[in-house]
VEXROVEX-558067 format. One line per 3 residues: for each residue x negated, z, y of N, C-alpha, C. Coordinates in steps of 0.02 Angstrom, whole numbers, plus 32768, in hexadecimal, padded with zeros to 4 digits. Atoms other than C-alpha are relative to their C-alpha. Layout:
X Z Y X Z Y X Z Y ~ ... $
//
This chain:
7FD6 8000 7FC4 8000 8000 8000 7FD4 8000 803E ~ 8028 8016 7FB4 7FB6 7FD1 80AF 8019 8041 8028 ~ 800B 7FC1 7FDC 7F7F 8062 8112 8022 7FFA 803E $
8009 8016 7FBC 7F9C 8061 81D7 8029 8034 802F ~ 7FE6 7FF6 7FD1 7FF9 80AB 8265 800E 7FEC 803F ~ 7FED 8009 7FC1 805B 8089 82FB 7FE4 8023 8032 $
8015 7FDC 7FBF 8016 80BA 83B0 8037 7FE0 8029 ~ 7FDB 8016 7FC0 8099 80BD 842C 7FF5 803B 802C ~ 8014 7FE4 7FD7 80B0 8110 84CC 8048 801E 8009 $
7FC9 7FFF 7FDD 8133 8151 8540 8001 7FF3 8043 ~ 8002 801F 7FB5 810C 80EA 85C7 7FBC 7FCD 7FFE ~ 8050 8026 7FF2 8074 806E 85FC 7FDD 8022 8020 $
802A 7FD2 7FEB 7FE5 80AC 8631 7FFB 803E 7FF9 ~ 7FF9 7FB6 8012 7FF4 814F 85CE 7FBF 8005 7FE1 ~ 803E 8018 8030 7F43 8111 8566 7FF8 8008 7FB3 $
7FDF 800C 803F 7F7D 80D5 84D5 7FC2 7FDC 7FEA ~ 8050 802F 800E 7EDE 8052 84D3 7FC9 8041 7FEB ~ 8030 7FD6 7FEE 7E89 80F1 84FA 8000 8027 7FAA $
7FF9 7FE2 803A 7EAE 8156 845D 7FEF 7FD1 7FBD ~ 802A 802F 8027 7EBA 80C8 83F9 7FB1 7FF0 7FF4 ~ 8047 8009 8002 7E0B 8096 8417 7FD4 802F 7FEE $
8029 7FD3 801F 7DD9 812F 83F9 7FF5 800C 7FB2 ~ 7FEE 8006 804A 7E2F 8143 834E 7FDB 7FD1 7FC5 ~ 801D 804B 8017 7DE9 8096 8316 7FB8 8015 7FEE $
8058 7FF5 8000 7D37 80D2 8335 7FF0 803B 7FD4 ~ 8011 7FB4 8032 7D49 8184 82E0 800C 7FEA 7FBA ~ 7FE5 7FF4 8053 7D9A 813D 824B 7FC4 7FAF 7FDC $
8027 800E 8005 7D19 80B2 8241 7FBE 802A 8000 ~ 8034 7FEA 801C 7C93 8110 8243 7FF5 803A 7FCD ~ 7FE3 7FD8 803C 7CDD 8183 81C4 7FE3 7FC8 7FB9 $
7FFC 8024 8036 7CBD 80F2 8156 801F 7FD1 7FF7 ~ 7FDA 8043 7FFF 7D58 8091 8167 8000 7FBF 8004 ~ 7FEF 8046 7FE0 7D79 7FE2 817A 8051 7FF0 801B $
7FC1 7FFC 7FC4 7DEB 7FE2 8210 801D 7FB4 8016 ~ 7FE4 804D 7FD2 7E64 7F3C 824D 803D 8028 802E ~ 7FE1 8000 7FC1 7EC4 7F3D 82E1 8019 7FDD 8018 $
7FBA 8037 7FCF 7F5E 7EE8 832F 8008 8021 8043 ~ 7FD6 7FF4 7FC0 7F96 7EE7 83EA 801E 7FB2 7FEF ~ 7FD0 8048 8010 8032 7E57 83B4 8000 7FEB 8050 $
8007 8032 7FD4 803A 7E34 846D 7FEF 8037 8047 ~ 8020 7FD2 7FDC 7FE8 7E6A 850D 8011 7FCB 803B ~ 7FDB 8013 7FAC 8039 7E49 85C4 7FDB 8015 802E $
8032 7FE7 7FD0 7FD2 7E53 8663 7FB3 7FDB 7FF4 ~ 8069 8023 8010 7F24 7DDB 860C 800B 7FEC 8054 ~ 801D 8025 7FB9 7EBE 7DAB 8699 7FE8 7FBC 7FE7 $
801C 8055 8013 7E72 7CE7 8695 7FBF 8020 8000 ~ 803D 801E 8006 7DBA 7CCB 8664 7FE2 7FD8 7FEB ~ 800D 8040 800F 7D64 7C47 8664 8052 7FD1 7FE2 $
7FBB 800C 8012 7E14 7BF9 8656 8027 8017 7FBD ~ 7FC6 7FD1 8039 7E5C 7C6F 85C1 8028 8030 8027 ~ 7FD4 7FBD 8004 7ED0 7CEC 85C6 7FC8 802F 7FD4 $
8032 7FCF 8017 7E5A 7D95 85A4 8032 8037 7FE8 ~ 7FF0 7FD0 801E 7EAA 7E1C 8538 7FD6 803E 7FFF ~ 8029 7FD3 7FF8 7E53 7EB7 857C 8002 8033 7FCB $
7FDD 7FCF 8044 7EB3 7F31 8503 7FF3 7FDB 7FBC ~ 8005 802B 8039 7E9C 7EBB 8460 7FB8 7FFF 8002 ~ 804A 800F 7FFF 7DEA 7E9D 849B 7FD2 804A 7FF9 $
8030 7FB1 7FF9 7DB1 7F5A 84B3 800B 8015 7F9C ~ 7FF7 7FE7 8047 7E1B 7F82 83FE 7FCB 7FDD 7FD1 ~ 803A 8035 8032 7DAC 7EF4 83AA 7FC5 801D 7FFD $
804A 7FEB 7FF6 7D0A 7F36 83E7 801A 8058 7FD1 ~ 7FE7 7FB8 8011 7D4A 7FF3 83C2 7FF7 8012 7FA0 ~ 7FF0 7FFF 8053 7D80 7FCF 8307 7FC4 7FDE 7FCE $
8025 8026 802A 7CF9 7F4F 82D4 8023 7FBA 7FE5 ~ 7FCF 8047 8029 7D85 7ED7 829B 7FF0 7FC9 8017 ~ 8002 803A 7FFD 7D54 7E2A 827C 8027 7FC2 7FF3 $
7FC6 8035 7FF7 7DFC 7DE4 828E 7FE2 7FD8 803F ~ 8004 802C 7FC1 7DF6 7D57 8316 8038 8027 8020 ~ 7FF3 7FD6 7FD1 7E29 7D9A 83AF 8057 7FDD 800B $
7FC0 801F 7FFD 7ED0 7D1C 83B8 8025 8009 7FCB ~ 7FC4 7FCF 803D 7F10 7D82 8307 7FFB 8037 801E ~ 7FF4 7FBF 7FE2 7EEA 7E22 8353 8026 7FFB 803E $
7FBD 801A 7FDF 7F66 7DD4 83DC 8001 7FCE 8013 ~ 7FD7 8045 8012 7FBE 7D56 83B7 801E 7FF5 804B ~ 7FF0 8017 7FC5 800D 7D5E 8462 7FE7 8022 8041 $
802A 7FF2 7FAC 7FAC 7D74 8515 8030 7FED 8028 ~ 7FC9 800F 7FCA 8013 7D6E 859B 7FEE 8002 8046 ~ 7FFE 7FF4 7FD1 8002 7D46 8642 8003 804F 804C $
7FD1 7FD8 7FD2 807E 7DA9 86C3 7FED 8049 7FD9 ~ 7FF8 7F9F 802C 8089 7E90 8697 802E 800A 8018 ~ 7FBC 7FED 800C 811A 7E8D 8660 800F 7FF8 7FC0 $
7FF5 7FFD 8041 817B 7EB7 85C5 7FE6 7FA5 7FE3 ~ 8012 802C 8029 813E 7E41 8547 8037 7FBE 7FFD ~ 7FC6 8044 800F 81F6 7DDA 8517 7FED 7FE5 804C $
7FF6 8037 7FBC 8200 7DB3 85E5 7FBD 7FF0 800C ~ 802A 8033 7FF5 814B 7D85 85F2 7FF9 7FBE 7FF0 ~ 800F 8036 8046 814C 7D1D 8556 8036 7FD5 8022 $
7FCD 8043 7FEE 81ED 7CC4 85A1 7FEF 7FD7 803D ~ 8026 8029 7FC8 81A4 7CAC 8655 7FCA 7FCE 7FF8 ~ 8032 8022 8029 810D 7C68 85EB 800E 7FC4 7FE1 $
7FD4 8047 8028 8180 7BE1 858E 7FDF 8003 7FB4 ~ 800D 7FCF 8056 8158 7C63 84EA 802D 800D 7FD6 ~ 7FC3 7FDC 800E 81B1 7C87 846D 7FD1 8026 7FB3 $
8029 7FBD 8038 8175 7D27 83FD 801E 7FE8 7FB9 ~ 7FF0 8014 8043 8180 7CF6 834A 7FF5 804F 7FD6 ~ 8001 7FB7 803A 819B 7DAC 82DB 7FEC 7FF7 7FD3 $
8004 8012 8041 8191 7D54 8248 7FA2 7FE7 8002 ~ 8039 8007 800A 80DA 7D22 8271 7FDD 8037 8015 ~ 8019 7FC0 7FFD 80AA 7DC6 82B0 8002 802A 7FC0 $
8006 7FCD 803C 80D8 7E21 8220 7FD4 7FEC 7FBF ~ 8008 8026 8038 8097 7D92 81B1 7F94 8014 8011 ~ 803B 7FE6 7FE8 7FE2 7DC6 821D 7FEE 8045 8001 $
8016 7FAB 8012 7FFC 7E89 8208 7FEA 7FFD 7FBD ~ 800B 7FF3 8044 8006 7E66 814F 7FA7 7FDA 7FE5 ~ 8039 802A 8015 7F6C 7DE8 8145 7FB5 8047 8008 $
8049 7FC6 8007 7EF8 7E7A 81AA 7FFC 802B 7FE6 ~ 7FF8 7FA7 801F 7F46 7F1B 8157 7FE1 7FE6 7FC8 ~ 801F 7FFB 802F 7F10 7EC2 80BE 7FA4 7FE3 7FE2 $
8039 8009 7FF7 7E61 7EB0 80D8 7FCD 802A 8018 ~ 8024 7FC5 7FC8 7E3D 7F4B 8134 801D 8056 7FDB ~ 7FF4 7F9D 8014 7E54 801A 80F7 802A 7FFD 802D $
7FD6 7FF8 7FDA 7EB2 8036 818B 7FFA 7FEB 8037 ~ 7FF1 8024 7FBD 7F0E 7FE2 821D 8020 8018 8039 ~ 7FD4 7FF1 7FC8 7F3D 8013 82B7 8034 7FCA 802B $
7FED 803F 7FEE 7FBD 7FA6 830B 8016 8035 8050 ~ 7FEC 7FDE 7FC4 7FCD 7FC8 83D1 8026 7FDD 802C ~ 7FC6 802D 7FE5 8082 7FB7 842D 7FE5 7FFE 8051 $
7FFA 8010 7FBF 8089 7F8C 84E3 8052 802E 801D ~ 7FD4 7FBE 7FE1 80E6 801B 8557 8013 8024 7FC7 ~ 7FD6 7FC6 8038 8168 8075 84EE 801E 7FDF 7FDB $
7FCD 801A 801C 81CF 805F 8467 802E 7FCF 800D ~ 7FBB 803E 7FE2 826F 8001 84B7 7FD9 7FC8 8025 ~ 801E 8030 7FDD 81F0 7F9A 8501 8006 7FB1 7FD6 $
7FF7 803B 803A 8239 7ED2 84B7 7FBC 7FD5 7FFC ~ 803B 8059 8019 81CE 7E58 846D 802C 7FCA 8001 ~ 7FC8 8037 7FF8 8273 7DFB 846A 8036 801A 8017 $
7FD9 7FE2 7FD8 8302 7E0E 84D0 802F 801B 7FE3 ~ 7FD8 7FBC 802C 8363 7E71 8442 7FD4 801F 7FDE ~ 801E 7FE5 8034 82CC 7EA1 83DB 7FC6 8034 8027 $
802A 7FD4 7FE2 8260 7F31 8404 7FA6 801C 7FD8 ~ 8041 7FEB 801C 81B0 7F84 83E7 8017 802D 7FB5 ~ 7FF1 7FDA 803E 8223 8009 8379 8005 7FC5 7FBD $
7FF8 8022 8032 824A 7F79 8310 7FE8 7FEA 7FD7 ~ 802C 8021 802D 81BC 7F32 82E9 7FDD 8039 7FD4 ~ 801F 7FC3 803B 8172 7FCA 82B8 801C 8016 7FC4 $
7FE0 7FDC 8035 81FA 8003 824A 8009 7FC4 7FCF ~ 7FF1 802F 802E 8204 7F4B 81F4 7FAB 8012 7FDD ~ 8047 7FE0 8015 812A 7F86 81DB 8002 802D 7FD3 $
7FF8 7FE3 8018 8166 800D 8195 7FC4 8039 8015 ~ 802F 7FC2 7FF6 80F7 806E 81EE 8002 8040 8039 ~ 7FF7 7FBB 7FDF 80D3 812D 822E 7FE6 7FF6 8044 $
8027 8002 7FBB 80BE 8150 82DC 7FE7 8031 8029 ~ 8022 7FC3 7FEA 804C 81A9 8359 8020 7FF2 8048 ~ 7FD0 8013 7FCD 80A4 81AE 8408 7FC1 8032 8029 $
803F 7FEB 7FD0 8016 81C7 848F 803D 8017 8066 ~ 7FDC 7FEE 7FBB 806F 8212 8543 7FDF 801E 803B ~ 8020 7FE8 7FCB 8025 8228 85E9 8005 8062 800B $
7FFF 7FB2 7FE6 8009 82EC 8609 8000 8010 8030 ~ 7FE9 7FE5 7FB7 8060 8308 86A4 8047 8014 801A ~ 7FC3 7FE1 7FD2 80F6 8344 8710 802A 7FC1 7FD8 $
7FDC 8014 8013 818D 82EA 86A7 7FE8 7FD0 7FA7 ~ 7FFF 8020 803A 8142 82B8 8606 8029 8031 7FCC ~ 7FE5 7FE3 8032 819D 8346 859D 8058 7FC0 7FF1 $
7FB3 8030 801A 8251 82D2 85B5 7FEA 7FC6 7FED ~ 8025 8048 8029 81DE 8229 8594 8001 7FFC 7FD4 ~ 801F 7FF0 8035 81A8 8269 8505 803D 8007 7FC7 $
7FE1 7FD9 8040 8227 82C4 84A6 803E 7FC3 8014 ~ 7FD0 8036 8003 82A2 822D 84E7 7FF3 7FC0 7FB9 ~ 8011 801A 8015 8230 81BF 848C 7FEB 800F 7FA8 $
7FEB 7FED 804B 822E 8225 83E6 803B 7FFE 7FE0 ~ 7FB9 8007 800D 82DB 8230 83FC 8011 7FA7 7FD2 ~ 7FE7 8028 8013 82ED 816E 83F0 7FDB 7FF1 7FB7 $
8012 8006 8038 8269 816F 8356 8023 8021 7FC9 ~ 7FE1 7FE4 803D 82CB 81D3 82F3 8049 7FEF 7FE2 ~ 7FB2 8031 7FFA 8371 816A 832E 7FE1 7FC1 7FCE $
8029 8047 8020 8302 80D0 82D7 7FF1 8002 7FD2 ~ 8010 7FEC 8053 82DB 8132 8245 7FAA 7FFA 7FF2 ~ 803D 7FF4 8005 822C 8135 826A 7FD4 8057 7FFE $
8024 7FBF 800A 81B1 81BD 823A 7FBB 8012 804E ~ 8028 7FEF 7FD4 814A 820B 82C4 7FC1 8039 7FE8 ~ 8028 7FF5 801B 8098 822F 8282 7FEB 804B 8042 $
801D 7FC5 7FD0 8073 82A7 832E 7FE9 7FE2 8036 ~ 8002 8014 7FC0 806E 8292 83E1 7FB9 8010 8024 ~ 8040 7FDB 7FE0 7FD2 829F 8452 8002 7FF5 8056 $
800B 800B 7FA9 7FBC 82D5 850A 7FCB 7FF2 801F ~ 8057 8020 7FD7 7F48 8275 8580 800E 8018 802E ~ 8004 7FEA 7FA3 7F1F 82B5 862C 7FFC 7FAD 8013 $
8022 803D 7FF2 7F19 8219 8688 7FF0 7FFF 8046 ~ 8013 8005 7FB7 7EF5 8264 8735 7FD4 804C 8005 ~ 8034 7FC9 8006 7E5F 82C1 876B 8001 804F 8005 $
7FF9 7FB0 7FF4 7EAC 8364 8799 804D 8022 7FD1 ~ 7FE8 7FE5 8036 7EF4 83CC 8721 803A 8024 8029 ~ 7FD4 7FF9 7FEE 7FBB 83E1 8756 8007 8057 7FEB $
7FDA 7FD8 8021 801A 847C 873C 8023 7FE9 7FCA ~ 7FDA 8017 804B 8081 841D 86B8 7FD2 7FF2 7FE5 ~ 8025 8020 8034 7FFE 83D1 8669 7FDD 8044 7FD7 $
8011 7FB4 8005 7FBC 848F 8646 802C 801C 7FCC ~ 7FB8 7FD2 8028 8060 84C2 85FC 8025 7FD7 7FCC ~ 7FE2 802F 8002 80A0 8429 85C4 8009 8014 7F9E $
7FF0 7FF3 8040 8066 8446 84FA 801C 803E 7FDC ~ 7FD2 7FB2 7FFD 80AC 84EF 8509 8044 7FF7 7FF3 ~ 7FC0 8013 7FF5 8147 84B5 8534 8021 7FDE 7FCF $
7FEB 801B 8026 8162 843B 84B9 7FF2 8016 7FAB ~ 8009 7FE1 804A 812D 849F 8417 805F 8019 800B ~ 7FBF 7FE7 7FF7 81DB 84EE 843A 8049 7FD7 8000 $
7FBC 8022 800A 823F 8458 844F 8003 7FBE 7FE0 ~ 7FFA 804C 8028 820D 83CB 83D1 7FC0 8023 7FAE ~ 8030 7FE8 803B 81CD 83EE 8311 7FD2 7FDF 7FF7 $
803F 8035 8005 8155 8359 832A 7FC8 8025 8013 ~ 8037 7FD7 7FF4 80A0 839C 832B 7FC4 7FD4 803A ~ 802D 8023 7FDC 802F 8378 83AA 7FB2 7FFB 7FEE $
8034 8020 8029 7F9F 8307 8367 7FBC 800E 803E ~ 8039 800C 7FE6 7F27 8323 8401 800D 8020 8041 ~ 7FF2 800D 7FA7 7F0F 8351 84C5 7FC5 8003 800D $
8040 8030 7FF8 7E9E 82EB 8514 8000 801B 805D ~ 800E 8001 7FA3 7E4E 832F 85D4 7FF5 7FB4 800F ~ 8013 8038 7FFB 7E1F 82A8 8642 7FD8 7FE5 800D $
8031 8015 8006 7DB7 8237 8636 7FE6 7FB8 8021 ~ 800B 8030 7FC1 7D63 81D3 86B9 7FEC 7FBB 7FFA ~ 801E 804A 800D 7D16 813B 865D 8030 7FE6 7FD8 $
7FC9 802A 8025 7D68 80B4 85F3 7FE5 8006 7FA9 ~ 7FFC 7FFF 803E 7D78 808B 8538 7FBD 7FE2 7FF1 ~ 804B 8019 802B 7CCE 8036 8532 7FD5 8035 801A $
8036 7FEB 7FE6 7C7F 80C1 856B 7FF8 8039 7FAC ~ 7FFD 7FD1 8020 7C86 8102 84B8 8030 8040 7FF1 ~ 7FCA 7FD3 8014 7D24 8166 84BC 7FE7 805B 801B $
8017 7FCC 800A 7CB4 81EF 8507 7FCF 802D 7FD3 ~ 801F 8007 802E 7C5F 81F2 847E 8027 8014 7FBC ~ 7FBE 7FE3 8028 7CAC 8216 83D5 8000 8039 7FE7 $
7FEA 7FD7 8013 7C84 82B0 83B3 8043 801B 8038 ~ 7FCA 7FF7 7FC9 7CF0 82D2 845C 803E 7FEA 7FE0 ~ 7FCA 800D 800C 7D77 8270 842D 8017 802D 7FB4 $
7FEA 7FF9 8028 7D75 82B1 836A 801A 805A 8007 ~ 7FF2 7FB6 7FC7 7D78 8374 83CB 8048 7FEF 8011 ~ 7FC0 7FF8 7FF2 7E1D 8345 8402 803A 7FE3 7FDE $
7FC8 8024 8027 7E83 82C6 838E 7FF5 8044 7FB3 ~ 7FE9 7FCF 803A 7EC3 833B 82FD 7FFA 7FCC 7FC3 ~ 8000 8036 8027 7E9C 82C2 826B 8036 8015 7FC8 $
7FC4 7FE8 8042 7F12 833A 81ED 8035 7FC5 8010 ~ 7FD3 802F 7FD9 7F9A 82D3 8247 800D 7FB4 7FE2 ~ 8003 804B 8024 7F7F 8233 81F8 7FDA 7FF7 7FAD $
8019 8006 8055 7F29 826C 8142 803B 7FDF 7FE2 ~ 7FB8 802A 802A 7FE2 8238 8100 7FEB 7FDA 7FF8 ~ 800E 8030 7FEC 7FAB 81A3 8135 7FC5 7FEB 7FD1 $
8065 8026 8024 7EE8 8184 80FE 800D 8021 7FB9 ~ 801E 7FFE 803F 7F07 81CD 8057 803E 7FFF 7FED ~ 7FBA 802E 8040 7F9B 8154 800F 7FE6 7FDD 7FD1 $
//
């Protein structure tokens, strides 16, 4: 059975790349052989006349995966915006059936896959079909990454809410700081939520001033804060 997990968020820019990338690198150098999906990524910049997949391109380097960079996403997108209305402004049209037909090609070639959504859950890839969907047609567990600040407790537990409406399993949530000064909520925040959701929290991450190539901080840093119990289910199927 093909290993892997979902990374979603509850929102963009919560650092979903960020965790991911980290994950990728700890569990590679664990030994693994890591592959990695981002199915479609909104916001590429042009170079040298491509479309650049910054998120797809950092996970690649991160994991080691020697998928080609146009299976690890299949769709680049212009415009940052949900995926379905880029892809349509684009004159795109998201094919599921070849995405899934590309989760199955890398999951089976690789120990374990991470596959990473774009924003949150309800976020479409098609204008009825969602990130929950694809995941739950994957059949896979998920880690739900949430900014650690003033209003992520209703983000959050909204967004467990709809995973559990979807029938998806929630492997454990993790809080990122994503601003340099440490809130009053962000302080209290995992406090708070031991009390009002049985989901366990997989991590809390301070913040951190450089990017995903800067080594994740390094990994003992990152492996200091991701809870790996959290995902054994997972690595030892």
């Amino acid at each position: 059975m093909p290993k892997g997990i979902f990374i979603t968020g509850t929102d963009t820019g919560v650092g979903k790349t960020f965790i991911a990338c980290g994950l990728a690198a700890l569990l590679r150098d664990f030994g693994y052989r890591v592959g990695v999906m981002k199915p479609a990524e909104s916001g590429c910049t042009e170079r040298d006349g491509q479309l650049f997949p910054e998120d797809a391109v950092l996970l690649k380097k991160a994991s080691g995966c020697e998928v080609p960079l146009d299976k690890i996403c299949a769709y680049q997108l212009r415009e940052p915006l949900a995926p379905s209305v880029a892809a349509e402004r684009q004159n795109i049209t998201i094919d599921i059936e070849k995405l899934i037909d590309t989760y199955n090609e890398i999951s089976s070639s690789h120990d374990f896959t991470l596959v990473e959504g774009a924003g949150g859950l309800m976020v479409p890839l098609l204008p009825s079909y969602t990130y929950a969907d694809f995941a739950r047609v994957l059949k896979l567990p998920l880690v739900v990454v949430a900014a650690n600040r003033l209003g992520m407790i209703n983000h959050l537990l909204l967004t467990l809410e709809h995973a559990r409406c979807k029938g998806l399993r929630v492997l454990g949530y993790v809080l990122n700081q994503v601003e340099s000064e440490l809130s009053l909520a962000a302080g209290i925040n995992r406090e708070a939520l031991a009390t009002l959701t049985a989901v366990p929290c997989a991590g809390e991450f301070s913040y951190f001033a450089g990017s995903e190539t800067d080594e994740i901080g390094g990994l003992n840093w990152f492996a200091d804060r991701f809870d790996l119990r959290r995902i054994e289910s997972v690595l030892k199927q």
